[in-house]
C-alpha positions as CSV (number, residue, x, y, z in Angstrom):
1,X,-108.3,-22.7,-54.4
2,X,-111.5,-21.4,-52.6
3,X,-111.3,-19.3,-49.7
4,X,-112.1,-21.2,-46.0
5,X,-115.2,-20.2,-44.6
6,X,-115.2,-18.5,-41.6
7,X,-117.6,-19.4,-38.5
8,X,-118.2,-15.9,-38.3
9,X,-119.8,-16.2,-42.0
10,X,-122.3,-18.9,-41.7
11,X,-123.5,-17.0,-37.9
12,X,-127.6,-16.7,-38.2
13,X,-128.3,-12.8,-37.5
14,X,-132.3,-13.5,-37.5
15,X,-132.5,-13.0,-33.9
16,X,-131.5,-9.2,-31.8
17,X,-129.7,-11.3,-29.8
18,X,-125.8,-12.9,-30.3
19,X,-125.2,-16.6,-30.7
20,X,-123.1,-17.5,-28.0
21,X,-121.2,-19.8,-30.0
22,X,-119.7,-17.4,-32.2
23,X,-119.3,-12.7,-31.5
24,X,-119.0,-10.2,-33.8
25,X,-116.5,-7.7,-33.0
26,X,-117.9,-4.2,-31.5
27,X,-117.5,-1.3,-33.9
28,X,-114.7,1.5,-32.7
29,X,-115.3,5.0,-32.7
30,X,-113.9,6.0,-36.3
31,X,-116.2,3.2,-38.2
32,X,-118.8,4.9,-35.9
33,X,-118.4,8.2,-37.0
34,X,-118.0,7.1,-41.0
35,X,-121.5,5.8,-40.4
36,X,-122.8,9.2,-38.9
37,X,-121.6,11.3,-41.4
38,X,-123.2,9.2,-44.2
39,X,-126.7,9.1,-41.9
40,X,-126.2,12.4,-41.8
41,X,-126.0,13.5,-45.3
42,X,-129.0,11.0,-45.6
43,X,-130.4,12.7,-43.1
44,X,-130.0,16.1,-44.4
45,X,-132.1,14.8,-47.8
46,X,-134.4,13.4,-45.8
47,X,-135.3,16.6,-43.7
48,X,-134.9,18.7,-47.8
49,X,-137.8,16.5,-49.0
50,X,-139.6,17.2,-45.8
51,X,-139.4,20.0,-45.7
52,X,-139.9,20.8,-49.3
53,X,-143.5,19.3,-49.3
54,X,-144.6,21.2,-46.0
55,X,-143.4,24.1,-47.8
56,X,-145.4,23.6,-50.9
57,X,-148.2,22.8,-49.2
58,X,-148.3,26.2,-47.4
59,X,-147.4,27.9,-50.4
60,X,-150.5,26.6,-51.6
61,X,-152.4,27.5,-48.9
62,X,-150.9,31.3,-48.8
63,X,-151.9,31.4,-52.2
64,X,-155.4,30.5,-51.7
65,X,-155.1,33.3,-48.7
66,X,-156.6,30.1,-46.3
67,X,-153.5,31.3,-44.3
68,X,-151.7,33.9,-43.9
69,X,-154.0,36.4,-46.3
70,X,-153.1,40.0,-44.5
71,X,-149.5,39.4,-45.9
72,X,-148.7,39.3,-49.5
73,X,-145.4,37.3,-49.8
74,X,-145.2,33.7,-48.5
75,X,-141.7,34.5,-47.0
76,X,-142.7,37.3,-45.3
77,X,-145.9,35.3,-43.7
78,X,-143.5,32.7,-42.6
79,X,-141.1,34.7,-40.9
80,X,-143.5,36.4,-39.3
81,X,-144.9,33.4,-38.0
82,X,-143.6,31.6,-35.2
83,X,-146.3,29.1,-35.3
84,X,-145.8,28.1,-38.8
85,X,-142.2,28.7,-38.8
86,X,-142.5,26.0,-35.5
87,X,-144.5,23.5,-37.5
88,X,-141.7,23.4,-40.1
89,X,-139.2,22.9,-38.2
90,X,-141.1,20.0,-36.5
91,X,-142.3,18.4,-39.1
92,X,-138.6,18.0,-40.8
93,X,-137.4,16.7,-37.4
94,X,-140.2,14.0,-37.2
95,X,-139.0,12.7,-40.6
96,X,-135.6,12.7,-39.8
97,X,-136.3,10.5,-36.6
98,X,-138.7,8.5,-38.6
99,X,-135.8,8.0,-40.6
100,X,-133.7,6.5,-38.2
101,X,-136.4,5.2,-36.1
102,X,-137.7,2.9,-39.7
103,X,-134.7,1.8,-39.7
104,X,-133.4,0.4,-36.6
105,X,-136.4,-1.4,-35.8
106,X,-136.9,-2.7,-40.0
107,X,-133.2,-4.3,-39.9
108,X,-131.1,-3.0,-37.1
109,X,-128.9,-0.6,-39.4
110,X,-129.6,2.7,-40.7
111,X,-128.3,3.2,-44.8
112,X,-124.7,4.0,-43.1
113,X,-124.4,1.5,-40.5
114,X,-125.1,-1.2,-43.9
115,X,-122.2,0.5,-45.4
116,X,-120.0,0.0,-42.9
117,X,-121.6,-3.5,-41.9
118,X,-122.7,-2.5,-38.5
119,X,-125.9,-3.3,-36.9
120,X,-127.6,-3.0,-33.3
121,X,-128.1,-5.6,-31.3
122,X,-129.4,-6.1,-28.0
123,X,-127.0,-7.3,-25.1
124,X,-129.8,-9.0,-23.1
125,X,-132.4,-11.3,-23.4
126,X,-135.2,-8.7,-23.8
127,X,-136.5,-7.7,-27.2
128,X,-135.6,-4.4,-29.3
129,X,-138.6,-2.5,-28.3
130,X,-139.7,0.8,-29.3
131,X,-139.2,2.4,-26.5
132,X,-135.4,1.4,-26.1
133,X,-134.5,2.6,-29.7
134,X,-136.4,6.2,-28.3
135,X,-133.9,6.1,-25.2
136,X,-131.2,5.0,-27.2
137,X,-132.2,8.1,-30.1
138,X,-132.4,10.5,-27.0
139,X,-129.4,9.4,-25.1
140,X,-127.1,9.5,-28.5
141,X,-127.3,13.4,-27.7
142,X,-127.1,13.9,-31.4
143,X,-124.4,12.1,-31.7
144,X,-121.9,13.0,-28.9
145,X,-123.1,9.5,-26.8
146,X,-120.4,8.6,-29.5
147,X,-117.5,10.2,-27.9
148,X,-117.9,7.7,-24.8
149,X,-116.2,5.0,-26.9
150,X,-113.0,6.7,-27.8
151,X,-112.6,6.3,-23.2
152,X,-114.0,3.0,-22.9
153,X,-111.9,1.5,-26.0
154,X,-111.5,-2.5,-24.4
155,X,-115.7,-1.8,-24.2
156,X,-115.9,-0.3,-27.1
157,X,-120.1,1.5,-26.4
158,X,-121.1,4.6,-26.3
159,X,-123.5,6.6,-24.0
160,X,-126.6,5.4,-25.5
161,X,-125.5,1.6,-25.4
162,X,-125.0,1.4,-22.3
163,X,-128.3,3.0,-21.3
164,X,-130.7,1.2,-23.6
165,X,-128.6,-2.1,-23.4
166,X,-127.3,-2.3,-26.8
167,X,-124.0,-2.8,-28.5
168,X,-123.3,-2.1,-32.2
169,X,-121.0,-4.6,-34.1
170,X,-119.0,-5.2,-36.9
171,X,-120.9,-8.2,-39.2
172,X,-118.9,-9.9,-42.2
173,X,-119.8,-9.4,-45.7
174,X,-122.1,-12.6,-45.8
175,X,-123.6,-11.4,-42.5
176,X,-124.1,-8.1,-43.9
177,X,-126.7,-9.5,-46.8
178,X,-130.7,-9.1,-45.7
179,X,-131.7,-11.6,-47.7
180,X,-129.9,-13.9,-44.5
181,X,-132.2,-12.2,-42.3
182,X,-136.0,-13.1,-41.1
């Protein structure tokens, strides 16, 4: 006997926008936080590779003695160096943002949000810009914009929802597949 088909499974998702025929539910804080802890390890791998080719490319460099040439270890130049130690550090952070960044505005779910079948959307008319995935990135305060659901539970958004205007919900296994997307 085959299973009945939902509404909720033949919904189009090609637009940032709900149908108002048919909602998805809004994701709760714990499906929330299983998604951050697998961005995060992400993440983490992310900022490794970063920072593993920055790294290489100034070992290089120290080796050469185009930087760095009055000291004789690479480790020792870099922790002597604020400057260098600074452009490290920023460069892994841009790749890590870039990470997120890529994602949101490619499909509207990072790696974890698609294991957990989650995805932004917007809750008005206005397109996902740029600019609101940056507020809603800056207003996540690393994460702790989060905590906001767990005392708005009927609302179920966090801190940076609310401010950039977006709502993360919970999309059905059919809804989940790209390939029903633009």
């Amino acid at each position: 006997m085959a299973k009945p088909q939902s509404p909720l499974d033949s919904i189009d998702v090609s637009s940032d926008t709900l149908s108002s025929e048919v909602q998805y539910p809004r994701a709760g804080f714990f499906r929330r936080v299983a998604a951050m802890i697998y961005d995060g390890l992400v993440a983490v791998a992310v900022g490794m590779c970063a920072g593993l080719v920055i790294l290489v490319c100034l070992t290089i460099l120290h080796a050469n003695q185009v930087i760095g040439a009055e000291v004789e270890h690479f480790s020792d130049f870099l922790t002597q160096s604020v400057l260098f130690t600074s452009i490290v550090q920023v460069w892994v952070l841009a790749w890590i943002i870039g990470f997120f960044m890529w994602f949101w505005a490619k499909g509207g779910q990072t790696i974890g949000m698609r294991a957990w079948r989650m995805r932004i959307f917007s809750t008005t008319e206005e397109p996902m810009t740029m600019g609101r995935l940056w507020l809603r990135l800056i207003c996540s305060l690393g994460g702790l914009g989060t905590l906001l659901v767990i005392f708005m539970p009927k609302q179920k958004q966090s801190l940076q929802d609310l401010v950039a205007k977006t709502e993360i919900l919970v999309l059905t296994q059919a809804a989940n597949d790209h390939k029903s997307w633009r």
